[in-house]
C-alpha positions in Angstrom: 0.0 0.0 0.0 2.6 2.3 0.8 4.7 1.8 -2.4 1.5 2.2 -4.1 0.8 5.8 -2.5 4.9 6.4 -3.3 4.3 5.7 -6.9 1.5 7.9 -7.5 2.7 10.6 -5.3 5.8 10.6 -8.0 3.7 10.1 -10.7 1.8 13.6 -10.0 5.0 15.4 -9.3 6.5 14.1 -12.9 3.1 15.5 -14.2 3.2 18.5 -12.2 6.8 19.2 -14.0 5.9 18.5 -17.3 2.9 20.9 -16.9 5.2 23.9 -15.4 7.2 23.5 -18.3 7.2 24.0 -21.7 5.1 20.8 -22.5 2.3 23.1 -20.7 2.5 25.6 -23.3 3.4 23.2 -26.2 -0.1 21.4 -25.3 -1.7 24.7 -24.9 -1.1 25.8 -28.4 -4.7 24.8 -30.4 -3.2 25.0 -33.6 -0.4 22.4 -35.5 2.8 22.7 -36.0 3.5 24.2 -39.7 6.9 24.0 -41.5 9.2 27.1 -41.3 10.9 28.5 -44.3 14.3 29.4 -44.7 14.7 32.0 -42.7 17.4 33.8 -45.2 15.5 32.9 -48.2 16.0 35.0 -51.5 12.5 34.5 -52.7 9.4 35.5 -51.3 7.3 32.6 -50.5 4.1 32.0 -52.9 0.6 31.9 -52.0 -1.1 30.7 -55.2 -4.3 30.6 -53.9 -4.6 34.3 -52.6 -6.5 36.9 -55.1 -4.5 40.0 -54.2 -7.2 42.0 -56.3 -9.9 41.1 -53.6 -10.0 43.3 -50.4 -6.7 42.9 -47.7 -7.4 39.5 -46.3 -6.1 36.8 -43.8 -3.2 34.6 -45.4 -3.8 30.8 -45.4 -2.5 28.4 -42.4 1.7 28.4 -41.7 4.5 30.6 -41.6 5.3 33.3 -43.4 8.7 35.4 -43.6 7.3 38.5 -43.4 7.1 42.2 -41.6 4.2 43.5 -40.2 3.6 46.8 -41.3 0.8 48.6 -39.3 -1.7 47.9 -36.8 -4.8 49.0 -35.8 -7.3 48.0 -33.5 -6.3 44.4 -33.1 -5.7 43.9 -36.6 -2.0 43.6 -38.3 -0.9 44.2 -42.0 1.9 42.4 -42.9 3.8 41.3 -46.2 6.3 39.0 -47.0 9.9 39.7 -47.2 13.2 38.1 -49.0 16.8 38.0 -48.2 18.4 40.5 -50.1 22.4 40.3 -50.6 24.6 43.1 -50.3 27.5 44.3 -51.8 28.9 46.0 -48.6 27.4 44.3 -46.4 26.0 41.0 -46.2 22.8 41.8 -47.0 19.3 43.1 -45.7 15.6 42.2 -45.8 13.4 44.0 -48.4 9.5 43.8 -48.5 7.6 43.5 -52.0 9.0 46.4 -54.9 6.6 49.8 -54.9 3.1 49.0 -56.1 3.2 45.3 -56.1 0.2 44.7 -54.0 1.4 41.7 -51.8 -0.4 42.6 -48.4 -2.1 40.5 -45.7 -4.4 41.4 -42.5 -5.2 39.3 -40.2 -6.0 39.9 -36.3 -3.8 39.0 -33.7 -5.0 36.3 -31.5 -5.5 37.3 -27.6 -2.9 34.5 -26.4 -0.1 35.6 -29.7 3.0 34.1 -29.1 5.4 37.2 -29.2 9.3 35.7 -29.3 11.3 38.4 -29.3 14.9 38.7 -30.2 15.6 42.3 -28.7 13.6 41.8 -25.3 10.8 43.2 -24.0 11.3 46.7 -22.5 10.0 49.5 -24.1 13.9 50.3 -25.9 15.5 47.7 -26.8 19.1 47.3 -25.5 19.2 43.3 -24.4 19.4 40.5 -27.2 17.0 37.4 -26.5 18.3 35.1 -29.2 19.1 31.3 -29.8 22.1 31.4 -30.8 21.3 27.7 -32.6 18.8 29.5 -34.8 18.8 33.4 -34.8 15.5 33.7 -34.0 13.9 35.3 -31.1 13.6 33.2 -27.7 12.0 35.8 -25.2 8.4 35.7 -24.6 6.8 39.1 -24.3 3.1 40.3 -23.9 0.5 40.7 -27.0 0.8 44.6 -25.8 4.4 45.0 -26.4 4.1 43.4 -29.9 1.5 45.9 -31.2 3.0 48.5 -29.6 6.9 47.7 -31.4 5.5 46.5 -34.5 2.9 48.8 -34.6 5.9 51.5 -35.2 8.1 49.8 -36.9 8.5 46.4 -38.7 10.9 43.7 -38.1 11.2 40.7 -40.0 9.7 37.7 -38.2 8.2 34.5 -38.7 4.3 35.2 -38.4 2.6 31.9 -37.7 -1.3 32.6 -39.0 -4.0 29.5 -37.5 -7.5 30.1 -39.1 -7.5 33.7 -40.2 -5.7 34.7 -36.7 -1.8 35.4 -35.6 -1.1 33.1 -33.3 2.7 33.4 -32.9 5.7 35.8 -33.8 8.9 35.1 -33.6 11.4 37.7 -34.7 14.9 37.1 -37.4 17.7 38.9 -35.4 19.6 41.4 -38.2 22.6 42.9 -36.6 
């Protein structure tokens, strides 16, 4: 009886664990795990079945390169971006040439998942970044998110789930 009572008493703290970690938030995300693109691709990435002559819309499920370009009330516009090599530098990321109408809107989900790579104060001066992958690693509030890419955009990986941005993650650029 006793190493019965032992067993489950471990049993819950393994549980207990898993839940304060990040399988907690893993298994809270509602929405499935979409393949990334290259995060330095030269391309921007198609989306055949989008009519850009229609009204600004939602782009379809996954993970787009892209920069988000305004915000209002809830609502983001954002467009993809491409890796653009330099000649004195290594390079930079450029949105779509004037008047090529590649833009999306979608609104960002209540419970986003903002990753940021330059932290979450107000002016950023600290780096958040993996190291293995370049991409932001600090979770910071939906509010900080509208209110830094509201004013200016930064590429990111924007993760859209039925017509809604679930998750940011920024592209460090030195």
């Amino acid at each position: 009886m006793n190493t019965s009572l032992r067993g489950l008493l471990a049993a819950g703290a393994a549980a207990a664990v898993m839940l304060g970690s990040g399988v907690a938030a893993e298994a809270a995300t509602a929405y499935p795990k979409y393949k990334a693109p290259k995060i330095f691709g030269t391309t921007f990435q198609p989306d055949p079945k989008h009519d850009f002559t229609k009204r600004i819309h939602s782009r379809r499920n996954g993970i787009l390169r892209g920069q988000i370009t305004y915000v209002r009330g809830g609502v983001a516009e954002y467009e993809p971006i491409r890796w653009k090599k330099g000649t004195h530098t290594e390079g930079r990321f450029v949105g779509p040439p004037e008047g090529d109408v590649m833009a999306y809107a979608s609104p960002i989900a209540k419970d986003v998942v903002y990753l940021s790579a330059y932290g979450c104060k107000s002016t950023p001066t600290e780096l958040t970044v993996s190291r293995k992958t370049g991409l932001g690693a600090k979770r910071c509030s939906r509010e900080t998110l509208i209110k830094r890419h509201g004013r200016h955009g930064q590429a990111s990986l924007i993760t859209v789930h039925q017509g809604k941005i679930v998750q940011v993650q920024e592209i460090y650029t030195p």
